[in-house]
PAPA-184413 format. One line per 10 residues: number of its first residue (from 1); for each residue y, x, z of C-alpha. Coordinates in steps of 0.001 Angstrom, whole numbers, plus 500000, padded with zeros to 6 digits. Layout:
NUM) Y/X/Z ~ ...
END
This chain:
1) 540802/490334/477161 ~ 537671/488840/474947 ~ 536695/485631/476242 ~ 533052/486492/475683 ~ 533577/489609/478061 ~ 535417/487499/480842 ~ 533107/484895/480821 ~ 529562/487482/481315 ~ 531159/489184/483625 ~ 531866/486258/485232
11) 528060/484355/484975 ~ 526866/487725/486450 ~ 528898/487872/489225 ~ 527968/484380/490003 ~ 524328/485352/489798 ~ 524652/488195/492084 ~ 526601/486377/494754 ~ 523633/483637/494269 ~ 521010/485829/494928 ~ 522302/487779/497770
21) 523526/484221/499494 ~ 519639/483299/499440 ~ 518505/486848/500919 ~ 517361/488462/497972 ~ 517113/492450/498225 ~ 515117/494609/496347 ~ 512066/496192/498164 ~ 513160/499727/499528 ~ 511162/501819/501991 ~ 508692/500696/505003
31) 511935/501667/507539 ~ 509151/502681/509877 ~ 510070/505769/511457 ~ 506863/507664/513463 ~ 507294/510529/516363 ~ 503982/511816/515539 ~ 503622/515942/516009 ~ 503204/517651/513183 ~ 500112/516359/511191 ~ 497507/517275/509205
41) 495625/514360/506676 ~ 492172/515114/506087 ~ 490166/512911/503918 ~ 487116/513889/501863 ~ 485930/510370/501383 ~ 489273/509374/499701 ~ 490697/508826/496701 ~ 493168/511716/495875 ~ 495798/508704/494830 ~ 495009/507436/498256
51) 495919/510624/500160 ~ 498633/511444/498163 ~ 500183/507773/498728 ~ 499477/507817/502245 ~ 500658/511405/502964 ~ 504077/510448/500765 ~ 505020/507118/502893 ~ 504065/509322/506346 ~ 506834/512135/505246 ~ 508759/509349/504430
61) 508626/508269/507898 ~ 509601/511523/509439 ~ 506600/512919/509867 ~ 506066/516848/509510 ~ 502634/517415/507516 ~ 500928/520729/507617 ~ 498542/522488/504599 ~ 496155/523752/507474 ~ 494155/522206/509959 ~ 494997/525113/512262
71) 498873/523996/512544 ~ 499090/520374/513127 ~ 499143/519120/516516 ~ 497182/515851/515294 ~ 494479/514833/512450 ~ 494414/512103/510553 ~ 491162/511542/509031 ~ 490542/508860/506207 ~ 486941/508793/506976 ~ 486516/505738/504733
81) 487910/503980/501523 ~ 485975/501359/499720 ~ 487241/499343/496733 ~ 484621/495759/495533 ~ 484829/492396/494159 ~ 482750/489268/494392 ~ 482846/485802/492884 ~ 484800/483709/494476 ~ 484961/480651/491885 ~ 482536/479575/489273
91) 483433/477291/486389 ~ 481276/474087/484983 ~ 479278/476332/482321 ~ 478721/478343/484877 ~ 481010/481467/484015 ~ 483393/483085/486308 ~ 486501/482054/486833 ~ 487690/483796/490182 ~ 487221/486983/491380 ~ 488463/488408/495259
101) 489395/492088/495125 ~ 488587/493878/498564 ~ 490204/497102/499153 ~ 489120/499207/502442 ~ 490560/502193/504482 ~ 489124/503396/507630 ~ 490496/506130/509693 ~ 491013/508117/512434 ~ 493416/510135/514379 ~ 493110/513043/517152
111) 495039/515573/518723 ~ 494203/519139/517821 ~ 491665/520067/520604 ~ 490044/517162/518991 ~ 490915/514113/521368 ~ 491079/510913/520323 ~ 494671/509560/519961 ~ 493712/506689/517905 ~ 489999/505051/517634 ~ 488715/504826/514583
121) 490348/501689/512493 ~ 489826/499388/508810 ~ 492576/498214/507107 ~ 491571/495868/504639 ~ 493373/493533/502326 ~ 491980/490522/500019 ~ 493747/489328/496693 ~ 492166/486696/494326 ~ 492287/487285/490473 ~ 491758/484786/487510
131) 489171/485744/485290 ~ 488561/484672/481318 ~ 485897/485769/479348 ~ 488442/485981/476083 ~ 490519/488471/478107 ~ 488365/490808/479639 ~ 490896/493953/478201 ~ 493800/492466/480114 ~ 492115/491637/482961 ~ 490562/494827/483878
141) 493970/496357/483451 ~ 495219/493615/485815 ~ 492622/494382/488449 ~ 493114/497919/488219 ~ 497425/497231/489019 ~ 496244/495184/491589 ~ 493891/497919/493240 ~ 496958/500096/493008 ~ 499269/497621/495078 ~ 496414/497046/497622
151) 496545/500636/498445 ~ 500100/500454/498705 ~ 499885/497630/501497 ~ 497055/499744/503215 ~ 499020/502680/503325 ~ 502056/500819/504886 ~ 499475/499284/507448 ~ 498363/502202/508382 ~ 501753/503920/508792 ~ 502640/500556/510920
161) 499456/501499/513143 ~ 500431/504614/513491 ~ 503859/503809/514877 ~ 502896/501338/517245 ~ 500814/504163/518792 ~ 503949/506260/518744 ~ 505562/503305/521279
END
């Protein structure tokens, strides 16, 4: 056999033994499973990425989601979703230099008869971003990935709310 073959196969066995001796996994589903009824999402003050996300990780849970109000035995209603950014650090010449991204989702569930299973609720998560004037391209780019993983952690919040209810 090829030295040069032994020995990679050998350096990559050694670095997959490393990094699943120090816990390393890669990031799979939530593992949250829900014993909601079957559902209907309703959400005219969200973001179609937003609903489709959110309705994606609840199927993924085991939940059965309906087309029609009529046939779900609960609603869940994304009565809010609100995306900003303020200045959170100013440099010497008086420029920006940090920003804090806020990402927002309020919502509701009832029952079909309109009950209130679960009160109305905000998730929101922070993140701070680095800002430079000479990068402004890359930046907003970076800001807009980071949007996207923000709704990622709200959704999963949300679908850990949910299940706690379920208990």
């Amino acid at each position: 056999m090829n030295k040069r073959f032994l020995i990679g196969w050998l350096m990559l066995g050694c670095a997959l033994l490393t990094l699943s001796g120090c816990g390393f996994r890669l990031r799979g589903g939530s593992g949250v499973v829900l014993a909601m009824p079957a559902t209907y999402v309703a959400g005219d003050a969200a973001s179609a990425a937003l609903l489709s996300d959110l309705r994606r990780s609840l199927r993924d849970a085991g939940v059965v989601l309906v087309e029609r109000r009529e046939d779900g035995r609960a609603v869940l209603t994304v009565t809010g979703e609100e995306k900003g950014r303020r200045v959170l650090s100013v440099g010497s010449a008086g420029t920006v230099q940090e920003y804090e991204l806020r990402y927002a989702v309020t919502f509701a569930v009832a029952d079909h008869a309109g009950q209130e299973i679960l009160p109305t609720q905000t998730v929101e998560r922070l993140r701070a971003v680095s800002f430079s004037e000479t990068q402004v391209l890359a930046k907003g780019t970076e800001e807009e990935l980071l949007y996207r993983d923000l709704r990622r952690d709200v959704v999963q919040s949300v679908v850990r709310r949910l299940s706690a209810v379920g208990k």
